[in-house]
N, C-alpha and C positions, 0 to 999 in steps of 0.2 A: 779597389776591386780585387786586388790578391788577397786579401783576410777571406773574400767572400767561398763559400762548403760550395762546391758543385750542388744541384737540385737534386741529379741524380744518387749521391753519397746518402741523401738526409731519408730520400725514397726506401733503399735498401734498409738502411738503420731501422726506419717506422717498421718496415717487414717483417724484419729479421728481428722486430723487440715481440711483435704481434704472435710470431710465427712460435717465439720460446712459450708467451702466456697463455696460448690455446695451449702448447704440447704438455705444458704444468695442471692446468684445466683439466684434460686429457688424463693425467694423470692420477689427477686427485678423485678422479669422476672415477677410473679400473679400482682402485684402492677405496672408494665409497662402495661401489658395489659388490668387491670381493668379502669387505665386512658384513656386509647384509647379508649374503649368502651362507659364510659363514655363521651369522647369527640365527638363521633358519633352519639351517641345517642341526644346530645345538640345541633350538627348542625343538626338532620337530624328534632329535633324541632321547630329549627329555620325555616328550609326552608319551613315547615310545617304551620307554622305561619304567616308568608310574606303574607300582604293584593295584594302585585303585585305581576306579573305571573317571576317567575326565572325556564330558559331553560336552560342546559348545554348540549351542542350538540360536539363529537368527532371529531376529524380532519377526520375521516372516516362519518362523515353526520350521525350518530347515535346518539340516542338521550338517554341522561344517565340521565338525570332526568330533570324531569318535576312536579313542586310543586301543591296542589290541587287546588289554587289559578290561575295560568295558564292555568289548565286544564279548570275549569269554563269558564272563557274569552273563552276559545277557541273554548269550546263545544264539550269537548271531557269527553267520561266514564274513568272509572279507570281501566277498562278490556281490554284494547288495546294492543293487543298481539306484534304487530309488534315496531320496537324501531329503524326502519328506518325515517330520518326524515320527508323525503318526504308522506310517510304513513301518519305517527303521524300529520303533517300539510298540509294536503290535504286540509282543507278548510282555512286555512291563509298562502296560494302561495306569498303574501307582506312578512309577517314574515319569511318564507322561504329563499326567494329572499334576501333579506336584512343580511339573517346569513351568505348565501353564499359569501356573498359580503364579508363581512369580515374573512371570513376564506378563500376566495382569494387573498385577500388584504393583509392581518394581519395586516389590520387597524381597530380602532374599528369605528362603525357606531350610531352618536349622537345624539341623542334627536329627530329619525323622527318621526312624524304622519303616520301612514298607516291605510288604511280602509279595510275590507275585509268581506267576506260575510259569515257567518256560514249557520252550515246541514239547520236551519229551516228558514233560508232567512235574516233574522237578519242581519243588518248592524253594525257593531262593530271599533268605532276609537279608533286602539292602538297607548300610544307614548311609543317608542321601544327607547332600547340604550343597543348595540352590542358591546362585550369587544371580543380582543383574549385570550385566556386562556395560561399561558405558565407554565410550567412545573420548575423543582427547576432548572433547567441548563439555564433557559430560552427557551429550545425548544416548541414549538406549539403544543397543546393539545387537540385546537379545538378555542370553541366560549362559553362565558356567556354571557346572552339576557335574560333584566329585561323588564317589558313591565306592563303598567297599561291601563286600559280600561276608555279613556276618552270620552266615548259616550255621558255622562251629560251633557262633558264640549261643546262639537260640537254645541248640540240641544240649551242649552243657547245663544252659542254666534248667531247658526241662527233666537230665536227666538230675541233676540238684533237688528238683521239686517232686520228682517223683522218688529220690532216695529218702527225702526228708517226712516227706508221706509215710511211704513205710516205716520210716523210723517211729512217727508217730501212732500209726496203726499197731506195731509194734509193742506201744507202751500201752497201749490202751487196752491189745489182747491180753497184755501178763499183767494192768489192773484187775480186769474182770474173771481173769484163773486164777487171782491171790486169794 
C-alpha cells in the first residue's frame, strides 16, 4: 500500500493536464482568428485598391460589394442604402443585363464593350467580363463582374476614324482638282 499515488495527487494531475490543453486550444483558437482578420482586412485592401470596377452580385441579384473604383465609373455615392442590384445599377441597365446573363447561364460573359448613360448624361464605355462565382462544393454563389472604363480608348479610336476620313476626303478632293 506505500507504492500506492494518493486519489487526490492523480485528481490535480488529470486538472492541471485538462487545464494547460484548453489554455493551448485557447490559444490556437486567438491566433486562428487574428489571421482571419488579418486576411480580411488585406482583401478588403485589395479590393479597395483595384483601379477597375469589381461587383460581386448573389444568386439572389444583391449586391455584396462594390469597390470605390466601380462606384466612380458608375456614378454612384457611397450612401446607397438599397443593395438590390437592380437599384444599385439603375443607370448601367448593360451591366445589369450582361450579369443576368450569366447568372442564368452560369456561363461567364467575356471581354464585352457596353455603353450606358450616367445620372448627369455622360456617356461611359465599359469592357465588362462576367465570372460565375461558385462556392467550395462547386455550387453557384452568384457572379464576379470586373469592368474598366474605356471611354479614352472609344474617343481615340473615333478621333482615328474621323482623322483618317479626312485624310481620305482629302485625296479625293486633290483627285478631282487634278
Amino acid at each position: 500500500l506505500a507504492n500506492r499515488k494518493p486519489e487526490g495527487a492523480e485528481t490535480a494531475f488529470m486538472a492541471a493536464a485538462m487545464e494547460e490543453a484548453v489554455q493551448r486550444l485557447r490559444a490556437q483558437e486567438l491566433a486562428m482568428q487574428e489571421r482571419a482578420e488579418a486576411s480580411e482586412h488585406l482583401s478588403e485592401e485589395i479590393i479597395a485598391s483595384m483601379s477597375s470596377g469589381l461587383l460581386v452580385v448573389s444568386e439572389d441579384r444583391h449586391v455584396r460589394t462594390l469597390n470605390p473604383a466601380g462606384r466612380v465609373m458608375l456614378g454612384l455615392s457611397d450612401d446607397s442604402s438599397s443593395s438590390a442590384m437592380d437599384d444599385v445599377l439603375q443607370t448601367a441597365a448593360p451591366l445589369a443585363a450582361a450579369i443576368d446573363e450569366c447568372l442564368e447561364t452560369k456561363r461567364p460573359v467575356l471581354r464585352r464593350t457596353l455603353q450606358t448613360q450616367l445620372r448627369g448624361g455622360a456617356t461611359v464605355h465599359l469592357g465588362v467580363t462576367v465570372s460565375p462565382l461558385r462556392g467550395p462544393q462547386g455550387h453557384e454563389q452568384g457572379a464576379i463582374c470586373l469592368f474598366t472604363d474605356l471611354s479614352d480608348v472609344v474617343d481615340l479610336e473615333e478621333q482615328l476614324r474621323l482623322k483618317d476620313s479626312l485624310a481620305r476626303l482629302g485625296e479625293l478632293t486633290a483627285g478631282i482638282a487634278h
